[in-house]
N, C-alpha and C positions, 0 to 999 in steps of 0.2 A: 143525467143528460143536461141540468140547468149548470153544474160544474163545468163540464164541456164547452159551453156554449158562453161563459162566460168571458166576457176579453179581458179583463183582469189577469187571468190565470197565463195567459200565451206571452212566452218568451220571445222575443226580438233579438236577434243578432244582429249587433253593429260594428260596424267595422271603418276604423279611425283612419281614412287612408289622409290625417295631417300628419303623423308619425313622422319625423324624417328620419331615413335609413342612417347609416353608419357612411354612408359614402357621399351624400347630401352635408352631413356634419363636416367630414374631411372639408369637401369643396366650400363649403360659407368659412371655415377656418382660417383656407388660404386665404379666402378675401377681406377677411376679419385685418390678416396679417398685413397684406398688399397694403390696406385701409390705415392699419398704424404705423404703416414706417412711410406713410403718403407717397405710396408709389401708382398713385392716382390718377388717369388724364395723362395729358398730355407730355412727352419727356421734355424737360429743363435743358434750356442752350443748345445751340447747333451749331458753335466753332467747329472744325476742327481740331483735336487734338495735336500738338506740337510736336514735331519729329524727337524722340527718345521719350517722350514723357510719360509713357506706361513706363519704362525704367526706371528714372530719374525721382518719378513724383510718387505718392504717398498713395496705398488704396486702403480702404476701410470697409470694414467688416461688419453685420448684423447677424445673430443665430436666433433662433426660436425654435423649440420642442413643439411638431405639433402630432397628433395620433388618429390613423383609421383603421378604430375597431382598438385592436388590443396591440398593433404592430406601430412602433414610434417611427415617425420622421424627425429628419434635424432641415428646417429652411432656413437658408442663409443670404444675404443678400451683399453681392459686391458691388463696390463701386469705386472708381476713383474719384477723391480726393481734388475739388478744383477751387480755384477763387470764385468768389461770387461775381456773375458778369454786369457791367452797367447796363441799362435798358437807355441805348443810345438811339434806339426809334429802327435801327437797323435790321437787329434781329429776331424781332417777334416772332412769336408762334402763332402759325396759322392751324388753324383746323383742319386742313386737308395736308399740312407737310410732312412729309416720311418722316416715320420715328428714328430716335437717334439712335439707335443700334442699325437702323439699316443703312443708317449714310454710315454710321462707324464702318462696316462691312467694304464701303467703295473706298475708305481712305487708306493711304498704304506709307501713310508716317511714320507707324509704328510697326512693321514688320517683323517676327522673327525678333520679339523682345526676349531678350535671355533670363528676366526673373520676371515671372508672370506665372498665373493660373493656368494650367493646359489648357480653358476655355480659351483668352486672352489671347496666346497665344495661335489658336486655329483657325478663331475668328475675326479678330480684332476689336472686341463689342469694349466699352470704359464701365457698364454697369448690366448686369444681370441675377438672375435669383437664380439660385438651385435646390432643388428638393433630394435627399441621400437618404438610405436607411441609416436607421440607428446604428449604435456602436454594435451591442451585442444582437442586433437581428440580421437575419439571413438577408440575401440578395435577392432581388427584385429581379427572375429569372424567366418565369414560365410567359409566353405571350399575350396570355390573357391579363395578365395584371400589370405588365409593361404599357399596353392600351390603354387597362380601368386610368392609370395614373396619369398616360396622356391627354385623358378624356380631360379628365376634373384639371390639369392644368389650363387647359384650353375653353373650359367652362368659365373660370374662376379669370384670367385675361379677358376673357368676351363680358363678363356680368360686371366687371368692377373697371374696366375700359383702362386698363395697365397695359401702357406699352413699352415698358422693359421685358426682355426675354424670358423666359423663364425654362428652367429645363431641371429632366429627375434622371436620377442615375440608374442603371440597368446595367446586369449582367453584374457580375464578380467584378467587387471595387478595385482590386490590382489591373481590370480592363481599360478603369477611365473610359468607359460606352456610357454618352448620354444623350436624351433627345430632348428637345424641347421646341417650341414655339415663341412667335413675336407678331402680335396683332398691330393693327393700326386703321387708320381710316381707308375701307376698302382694298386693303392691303392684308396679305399675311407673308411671316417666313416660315417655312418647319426645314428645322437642323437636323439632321438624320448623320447615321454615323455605323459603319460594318467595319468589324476588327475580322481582318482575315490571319491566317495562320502562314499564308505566302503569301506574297504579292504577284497576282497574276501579270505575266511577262510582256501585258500592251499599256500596262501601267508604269513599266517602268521608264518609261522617257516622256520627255512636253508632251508631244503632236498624241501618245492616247489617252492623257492626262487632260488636253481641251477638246478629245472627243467625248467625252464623260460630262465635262463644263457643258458645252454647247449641247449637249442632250436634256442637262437637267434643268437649263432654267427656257428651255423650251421656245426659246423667239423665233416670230414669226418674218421679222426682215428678212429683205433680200437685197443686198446681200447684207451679213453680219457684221455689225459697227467690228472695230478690230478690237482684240484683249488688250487689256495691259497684266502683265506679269512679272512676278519677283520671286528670282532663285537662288534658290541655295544649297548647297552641299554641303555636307556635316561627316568628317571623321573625326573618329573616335578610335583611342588606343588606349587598352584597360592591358594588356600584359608586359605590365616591368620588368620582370626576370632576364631577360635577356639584353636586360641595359645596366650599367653601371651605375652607382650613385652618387651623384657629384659632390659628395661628403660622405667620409662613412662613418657610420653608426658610433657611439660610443662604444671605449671600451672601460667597462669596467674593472678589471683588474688594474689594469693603468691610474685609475681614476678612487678609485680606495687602496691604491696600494698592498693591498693584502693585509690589512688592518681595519678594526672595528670603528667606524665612526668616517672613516676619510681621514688625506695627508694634504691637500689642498681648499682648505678652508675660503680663503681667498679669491677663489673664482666661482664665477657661474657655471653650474650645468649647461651644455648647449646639445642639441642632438634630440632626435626620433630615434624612438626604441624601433618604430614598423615604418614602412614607408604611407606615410601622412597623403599622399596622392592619389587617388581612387582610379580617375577618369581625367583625361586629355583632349579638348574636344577644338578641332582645329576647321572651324565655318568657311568658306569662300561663297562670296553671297553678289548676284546679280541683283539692285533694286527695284530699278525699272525700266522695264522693256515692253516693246509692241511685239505684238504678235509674229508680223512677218521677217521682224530683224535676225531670227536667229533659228536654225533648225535643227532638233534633235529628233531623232529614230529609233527606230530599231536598226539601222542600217550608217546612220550617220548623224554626228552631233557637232556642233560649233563652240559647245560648251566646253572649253578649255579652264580649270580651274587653276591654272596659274597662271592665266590671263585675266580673273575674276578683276574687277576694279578693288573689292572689298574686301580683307583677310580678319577674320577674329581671333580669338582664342580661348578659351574659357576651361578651367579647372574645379574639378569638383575632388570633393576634399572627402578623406574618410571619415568615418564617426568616431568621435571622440579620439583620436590617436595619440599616444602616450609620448609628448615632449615633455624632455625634460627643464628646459626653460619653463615652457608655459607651467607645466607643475608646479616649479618653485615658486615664482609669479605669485600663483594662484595662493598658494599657502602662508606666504608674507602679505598678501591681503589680508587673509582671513584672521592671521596675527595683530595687524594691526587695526582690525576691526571689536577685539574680545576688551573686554573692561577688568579680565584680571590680572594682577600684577605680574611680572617677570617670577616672583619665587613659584606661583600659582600652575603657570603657564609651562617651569620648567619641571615642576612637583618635587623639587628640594630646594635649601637654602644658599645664601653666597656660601663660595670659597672659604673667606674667615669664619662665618657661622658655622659652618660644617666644620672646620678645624676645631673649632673653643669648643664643638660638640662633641667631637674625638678626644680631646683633653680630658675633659672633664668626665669621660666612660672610662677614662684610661686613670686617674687617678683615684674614683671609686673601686672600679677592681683592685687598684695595690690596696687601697687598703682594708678590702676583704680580705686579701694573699696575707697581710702583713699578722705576726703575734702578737697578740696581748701582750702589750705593755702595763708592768705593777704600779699601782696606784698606791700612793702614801694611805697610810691610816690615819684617820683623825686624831687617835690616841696617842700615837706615838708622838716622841718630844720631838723638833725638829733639832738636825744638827748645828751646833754652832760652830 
């Protein structure tokens, strides 16, 4: 009974609730990260961006490994590339001004940039983060973990007061589905984004296109300040075969002659073995327009696209396509980059050395071929 009774003997269970879970670590990681590349506070500069200059200008890239639980991410952070601005008393930063991805979003300088990030181009943001699974791990598919990762992005913006975008990939990376977030002082944005399989048929003109707009961002005016809009139409023609080639193909029998090595030493190869052309993509683009200047339907459009003000063109090329130019090119570089000599590089010697080598096999063998010749005796008297 006096064992019993002792309190010495009686065990305590305790329970560490400072422990941080596996998803507490994620979220301090991100902000670890946010905190090293000083994407901290306030966003930097509030020019606009100059009409082509996501094209034109230079963007730059940040990656970091970071991991929740045993499944890796890769965060990478883009940004464009700008001069440092003078602080002419003009453009301070106020503490309550929209961040600059949200004014990026109202400015339409850069529309419809032809080499850009699919972000850049949907949105028009100059710098954002993205969070992607690793190379060899699975996609980020089922709902609930598409959330968890929402959460902690939105966690890690709110604790660390980043107001560049931040957004994590979902769905099967051939989807390009991502979502993310952009905090600010009593402000947020969320990006959202549904990949359909068709395009339902009130989406395909303007008028159900700013039924959609006008629903999502919810204003209460009356009546609605008007849009501004920027259009574009994109064809695209991927089958050649039924076009001609306005050079044809080498031929090679023509071109070695029916002999080993070639009979025109003297020229360049020119010519595509395959058609080097992939894609044709011929843009007609409206830049900017009001709302009521132009009306498309289901019923009736104004959109004449050889009326467009703006015609592009852009070619997208195949991988790696077998010219014979560029081959040879390539290979006279590589020649004139090696440090070993012409006998090395052709793996025998000149013309003369190869002769006086041939002579000299050729006069050893005669005189294997050739008979002993008698040799005088020392004994014997010599003839006089």
């Amino acid at each position: 009974m006096a064992a019993d009774s002792d309190p010495e003997s009686e065990v305590f269970e305790i329970t560490d609730f400072t422990t941080a879970s596996e998803w507490e670590r994620f979220v301090s990681r991100v902000e670890e990260v946010l905190n090293e590349w000083k994407l901290i506070g306030l966003s930097a500069g509030s020019v606009d961006p100059e009409k082509g200059e996501y094209t034109s200008g230079t963007w730059g890239e940040k990656c970091l490994d970071i991991n929740f639980a045993d499944f890796k991410f890769y965060i990478t952070h883009y940004f464009l590339k700008q001069e440092c601005e003078k602080d002419n008393g003009k453009d301070k930063l106020e503490e309550d001004s929209f961040p600059l991805a949200m004014q990026d979003l109202l400015c339409m300088n850069n529309d419809f940039p032809p080499r850009a990030h699919c972000l850049v181009r949907w949105y028009g943001i100059r710098e954002f983060v993205v969070i992607t699974p690793g190379t060899n791990c699975e996609a980020i598919i089922s709902e609930s973990k598409c959330n968890l990762l929402h959460s902690s992005v939105s966690i890690a913006l709110a604790n660390s007061g980043c107001q560049v975008p931040m957004f994590v990939q979902i769905q099967q990376k051939w989807r390009r589905v991502y979502a993310g977030e952009c905090q600010g002082p009593g402000v947020r944005t969320d990006f959202e984004m549904v990949h359909l399989r068709k395009v339902p048929s009130q989406y395909n003109h303007l008028s159900g296109l700013l039924d959609v707009f006008k629903a999502k961002i919810g204003c209460n005016l009356s009546p609605l300040p008007p849009i501004n809009i920027a259009i574009r139409f994109t064809y695209i023609l991927q089958d050649w075969q039924q076009h001609a080639w306005p050079q044809q193909p080498p031929d090679f029998d023509t071109l070695l002659g029916g002999e080993v090595g070639g009979v025109e030493f003297g020229k360049l190869p020119f010519g595509a073995c395959e058609e080097p052309i992939r894609e044709l993509h011929l843009a007609t683009t409206w830049p900017h327009l009001a709302e009521g200047i132009v009306v498309d339907n289901d019923v009736y459009s104004d959109l004449d696209p050889l009326q467009a003000p703006h015609w592009s063109v852009r070619v997208r090329t195949a991988d790696n396509p077998q010219c014979l130019l560029g081959d040879f090119l390539t290979e006279f570089f590589k020649l004139c980059g090696r440090k070993e000599s012409t006998e090395e590089v052709l793996g025998r010697g000149m013309p003369e050395e190869e002769g006086k080598e041939n002579s000299d096999i050729s006069s050893a063998l005669s005189k294997l071929t050739e008979p002993p010749q008698p040799s005088p005796s020392p004994n014997c008297p010599s003839p006089t």
